[in-house]
C-alpha positions, 0 to 999 in steps of 0.5 A, spaced: 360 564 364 368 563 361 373 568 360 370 571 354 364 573 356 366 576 362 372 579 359 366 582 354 362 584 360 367 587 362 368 592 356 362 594 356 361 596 363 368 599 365 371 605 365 376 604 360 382 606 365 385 600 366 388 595 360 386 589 362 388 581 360 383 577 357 383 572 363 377 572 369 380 569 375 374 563 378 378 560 384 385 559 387 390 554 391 396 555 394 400 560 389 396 556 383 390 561 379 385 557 375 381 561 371 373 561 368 375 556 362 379 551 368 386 553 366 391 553 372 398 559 372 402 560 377 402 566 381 408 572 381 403 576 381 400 575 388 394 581 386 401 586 385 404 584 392 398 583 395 397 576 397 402 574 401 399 567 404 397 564 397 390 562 395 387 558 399 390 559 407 386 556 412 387 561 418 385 566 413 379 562 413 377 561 420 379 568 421 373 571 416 369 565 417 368 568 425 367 575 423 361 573 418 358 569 423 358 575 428 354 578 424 358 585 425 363 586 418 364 595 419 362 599 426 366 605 423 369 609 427 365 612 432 367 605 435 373 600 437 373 593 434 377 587 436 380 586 431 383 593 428 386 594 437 389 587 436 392 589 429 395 596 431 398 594 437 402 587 433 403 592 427 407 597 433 411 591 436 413 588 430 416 595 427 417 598 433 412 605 432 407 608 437 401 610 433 397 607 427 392 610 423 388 605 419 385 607 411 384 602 405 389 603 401 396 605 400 394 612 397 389 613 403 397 612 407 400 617 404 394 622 403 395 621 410 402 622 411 402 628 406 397 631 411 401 629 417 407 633 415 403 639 412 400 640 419 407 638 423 411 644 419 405 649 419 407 652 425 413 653 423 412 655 416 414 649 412 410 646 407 415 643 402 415 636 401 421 633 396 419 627 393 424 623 388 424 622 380 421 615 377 418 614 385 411 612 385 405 613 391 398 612 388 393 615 385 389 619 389 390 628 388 396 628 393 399 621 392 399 622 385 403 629 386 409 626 390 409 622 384 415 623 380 412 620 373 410 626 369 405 620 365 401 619 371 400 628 372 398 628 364 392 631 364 391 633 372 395 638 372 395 643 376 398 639 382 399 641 388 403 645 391 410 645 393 412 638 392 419 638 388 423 632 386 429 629 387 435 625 384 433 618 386 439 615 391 443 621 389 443 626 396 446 632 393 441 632 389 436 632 395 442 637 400 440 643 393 433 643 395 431 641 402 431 648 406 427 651 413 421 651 408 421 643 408 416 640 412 417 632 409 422 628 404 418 622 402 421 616 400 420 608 397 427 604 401 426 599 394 422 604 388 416 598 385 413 602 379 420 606 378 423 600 376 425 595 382 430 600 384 433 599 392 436 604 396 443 605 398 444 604 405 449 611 405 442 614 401 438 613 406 442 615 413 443 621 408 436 623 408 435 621 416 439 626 417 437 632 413 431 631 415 434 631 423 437 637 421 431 642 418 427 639 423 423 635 417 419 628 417 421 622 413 416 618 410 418 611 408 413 608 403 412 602 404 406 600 401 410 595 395 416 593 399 414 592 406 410 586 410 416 581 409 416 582 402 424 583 402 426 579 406 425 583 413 418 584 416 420 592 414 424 594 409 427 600 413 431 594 417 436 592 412 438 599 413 437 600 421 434 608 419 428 608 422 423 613 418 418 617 422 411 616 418 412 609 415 406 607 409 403 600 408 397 597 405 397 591 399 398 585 405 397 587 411 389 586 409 391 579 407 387 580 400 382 586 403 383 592 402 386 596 408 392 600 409 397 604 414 400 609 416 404 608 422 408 614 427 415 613 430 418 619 434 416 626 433 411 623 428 407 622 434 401 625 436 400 629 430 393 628 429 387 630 433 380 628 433 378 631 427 384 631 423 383 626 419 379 620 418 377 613 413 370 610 414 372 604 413 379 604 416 380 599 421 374 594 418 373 588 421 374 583 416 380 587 413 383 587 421 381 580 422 385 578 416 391 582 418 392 580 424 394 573 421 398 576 417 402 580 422 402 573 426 406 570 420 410 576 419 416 574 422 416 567 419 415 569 413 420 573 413 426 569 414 423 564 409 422 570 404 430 572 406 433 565 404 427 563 397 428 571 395 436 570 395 435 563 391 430 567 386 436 573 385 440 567 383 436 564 378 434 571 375 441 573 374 442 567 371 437 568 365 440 575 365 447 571 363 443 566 358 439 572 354 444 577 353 439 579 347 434 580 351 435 582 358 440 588 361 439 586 368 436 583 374 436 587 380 431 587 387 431 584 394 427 578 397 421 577 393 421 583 389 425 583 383 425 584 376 429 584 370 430 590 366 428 588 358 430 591 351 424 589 349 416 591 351 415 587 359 409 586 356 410 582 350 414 577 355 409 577 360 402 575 354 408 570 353 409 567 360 400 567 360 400 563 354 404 558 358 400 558 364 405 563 368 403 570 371 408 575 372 408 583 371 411 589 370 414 596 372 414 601 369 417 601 361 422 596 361 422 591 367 419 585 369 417 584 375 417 579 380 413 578 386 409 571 389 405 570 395 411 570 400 409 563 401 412 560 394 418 554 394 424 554 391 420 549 387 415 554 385 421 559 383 424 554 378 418 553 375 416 560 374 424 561 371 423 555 367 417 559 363 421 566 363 427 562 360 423 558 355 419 566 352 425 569 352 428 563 347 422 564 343 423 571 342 430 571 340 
């Protein structure tokens, strides 16, 4: 079948809860995608911030080629597994924490830390969480209500209670509603769907504290921006302010579902058997996936470090270029955007037509973010394409 009638295939059995581009992805290289019609187009897109090693990675083969011909794909967790061991223990060595718990999404994560810090304040009466405006942490019921973005709760409502929201990099905003009812201040260091937005470092030591000083735990939402991403394995250590729960998901499966939520400090040993649980958690194709992911973490995180400050450049140079067109770029490592002033989507449809993915965050931005593997010869491509919409829709 080509593009079309899988496109068409598609519409008549889908749930009409996603607005989808004409194009059905066949096979891919490196950070090339080709098509079911045999077209090819770079990826800056990487599955949105998924698929950290490209297309293609050989040790990603190997890994999933030994768990098929074990025979064996899920235990559950009634049971341990290898792979799942091995993972958790190099996911604590690299971020320096004590505990993991496994799930399959970035939702799953946060549902997670939700119920963490609901039980570690009930004992004290504490149940409020603070979340901020614009922020975004899933989908599911809990993840959706932290939420900031009333479009994501139309229709939902009502939606759970005691979670208010803050201004985002603004700590007075957060010192007028923390208080001893407060059970949790849940954060993105970098904010993905609010419009690729990084933390101040002055913010983030701000909710450290406030969270010390009403005895509340702080959630860093990692699910986007971790996992080499910014140019550090964990964004959190631009900063030197550790969280006590932190969430991950999209990489660490290297393309398979999996997610994390993972306890530093006073976080740990909050849960007991019973507490919480995820079937698929700790899958044995997802963990043996992640385990070469985390094996790279660190060397791909210094190659993300020096390429994404090469992509900062060339992105501020076509802000300066399309004055028109463009507000700003702003990001760290490989996550960036550019903030338009006009629709992401018609220079995204135009960057396809040139054989580029890229996306968008939120209303106004278009966003950035390759396989962590993609070259500085990757990048000027990619820039050359955006440069060359932008000219024709000015």
């Amino acid at each position: 079948m080509g593009n079309q009638e899988i496109v068409q295939l598609g519409k008549a059995n889908y749930m009409s809860n996603y607005s989808q581009f004409p194009i059905a992805i066949k096979s891919g290289k490196g950070i090339v995608l080709t098509d079911e019609d045999g077209k090819e187009y770079l990826d800056f897109v990487a599955g949105i911030a998924v698929n950290a090693l490209g297309y293609g990675n050989e040790d990603e083969k190997k890994a999933l080629l030994e768990v098929i011909e074990s025979g064996v794909l899920h235990t559950s967790n009634l049971y341990y597994n290898r792979y799942a061991v091995t993972a958790a223990q190099m996911l604590n060595k690299l971020a320096g924490s004590s505990e993991v718990f496994f799930c399959n999404s970035g939702a799953e994560a946060n549902e997670a830390a939700l119920k963490m810090a609901r039980k570690y304040g009930s004992a004290n009466g504490k149940s409020v969480i603070v979340s901020f405006n614009h922020s975004f942490h899933g989908r599911t019921y809990g993840a959706v209500t932290v939420t900031g973005q009333e479009k994501y709760h139309k229709g939902f409502s009502p939606m759970l209670p005691d979670v208010v929201y803050a201004e985002f990099n603004d700590i007075e905003s957060v010192k007028a509603l923390v208080s001893d009812k407060t059970a949790a201040i849940i954060v993105e260091p970098l904010q993905g769907e609010g419009g690729i937005i990084p933390a101040t470092k002055e913010f983030l030591a701000g909710l450290r504290a406030l969270a010390d000083s009403f005895d509340a735990l702080l959630v860093f939402d990692e699910v986007q921006c971790g996992l080499g991403r910014t140019g550090k394995p964990f964004c959190f250590q631009h900063y030197g302010i550790q969280p006590d729960i932190l969430t991950l998901a999209k990489a660490i499966g290297g393309g398979l579902p999996m997610g994390a939520c993972v306890a530093f400090g006073k976080a740990k040993g909050i849960f007991s058997p019973g507490d919480h649980a995820a079937t698929f958690g700790g899958n044995v194709a997802s963990s043996a996936l992640a385990e070469v992911v985390l094996s790279k973490l660190p060397e791909l995180s210094d190659h993300v470090a020096t390429a994404g400050a090469y992509l900062g450049k060339k992105l501020d140079a076509i802000v300066s270029k399309h004055p028109s067109l463009c507000i700003e770029a702003r990001g760290m490592g490989f996550m960036r955007g550019i903030e338009l002033k006009i629709p992401p989507r018609t220079v995204i449809e135009k960057c396809m037509e040139k054989g580029l993915l890229i996306c968008s965050a939120g209303y106004t931005v278009l966003r950035f973010i390759p396989p962590l593997v993609a070259t500085e010869s990757d990048i000027d491509k990619a820039v050359a394409i955006v440069d060359e919409s932008l000219s024709e829709l000015e």
